[in-house]
C-alpha positions in Angstrom: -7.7 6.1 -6.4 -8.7 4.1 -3.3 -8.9 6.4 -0.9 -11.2 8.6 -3.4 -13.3 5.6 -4.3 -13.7 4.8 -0.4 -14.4 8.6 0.2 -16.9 8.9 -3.0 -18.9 5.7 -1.1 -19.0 7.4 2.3 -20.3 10.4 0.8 -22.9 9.0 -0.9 -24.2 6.5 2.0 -24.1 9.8 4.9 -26.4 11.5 2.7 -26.2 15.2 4.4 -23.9 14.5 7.3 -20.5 15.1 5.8 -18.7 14.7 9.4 -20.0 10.9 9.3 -18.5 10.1 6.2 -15.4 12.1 6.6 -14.9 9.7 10.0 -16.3 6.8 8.7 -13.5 7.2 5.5 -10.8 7.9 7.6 -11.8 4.5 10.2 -11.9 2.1 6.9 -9.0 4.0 5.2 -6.4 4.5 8.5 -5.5 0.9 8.9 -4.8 0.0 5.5 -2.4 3.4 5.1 -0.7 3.1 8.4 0.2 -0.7 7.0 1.6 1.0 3.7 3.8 3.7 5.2 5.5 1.1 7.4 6.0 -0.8 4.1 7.4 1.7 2.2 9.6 3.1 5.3 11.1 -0.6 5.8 11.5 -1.1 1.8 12.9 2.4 1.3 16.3 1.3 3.0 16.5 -0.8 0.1 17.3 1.9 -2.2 20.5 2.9 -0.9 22.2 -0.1 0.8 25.1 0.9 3.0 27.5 -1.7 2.6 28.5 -3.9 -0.7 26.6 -7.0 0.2 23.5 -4.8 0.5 24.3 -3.6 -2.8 25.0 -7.1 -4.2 21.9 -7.9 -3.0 19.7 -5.2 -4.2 20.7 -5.5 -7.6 20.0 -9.1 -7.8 16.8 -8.6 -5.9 16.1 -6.0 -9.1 17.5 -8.6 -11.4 14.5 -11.3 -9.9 12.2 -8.5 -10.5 12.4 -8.6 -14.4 11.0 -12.4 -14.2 6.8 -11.5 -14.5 6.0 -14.1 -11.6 9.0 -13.3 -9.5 8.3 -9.5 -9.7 4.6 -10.4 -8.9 5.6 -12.2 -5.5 8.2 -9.9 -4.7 6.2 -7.0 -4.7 3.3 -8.6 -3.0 5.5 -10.0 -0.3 7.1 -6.4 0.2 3.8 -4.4 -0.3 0.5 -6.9 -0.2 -2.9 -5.5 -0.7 -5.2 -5.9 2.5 -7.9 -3.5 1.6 -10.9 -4.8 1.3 -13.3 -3.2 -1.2 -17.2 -2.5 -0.2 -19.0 -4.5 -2.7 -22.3 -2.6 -2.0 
């Protein structure tokens, strides 16, 4: 949704020069996705600890995540939202 919502935008402000809103989307989008692929690569790990006190810990961490505000931190701590949406 946000990268078609970004793309939709640089569309319409390039007018005919596709090229310039193809770079334009990928120079505002690049950033933000590079930051969420090294999330997710670092939080993947997560998913199949190696020893038992990773799995001890996963669980409870997945426990904490069934409490609405400590679900909400967690998964802003691990993933955050930096992308800034064009209000024009």
């Amino acid at each position: 949704m946000l990268g078609a919502y970004v793309l939709a935008r640089e569309l319409d402000r390039a007018g005919d020069d596709i090229a310039r809103a193809f770079s334009v989307y990928e120079q505002r989008l690049r950033p933000y996705m590079l930051r969420q692929q090294h999330a997710a690569a670092r939080f993947a790990g997560s998913f199949a600890p190696k020893t038992a006190l990773g799995i001890r810990v996963r669980d409870a961490v997945v426990n904490l995540m069934n409490i609405p505000a400590v679900g909400t931190l967690l998964v802003r701590s691990m993933f955050g939202n930096s992308f800034r949406f064009p209000l024009e």
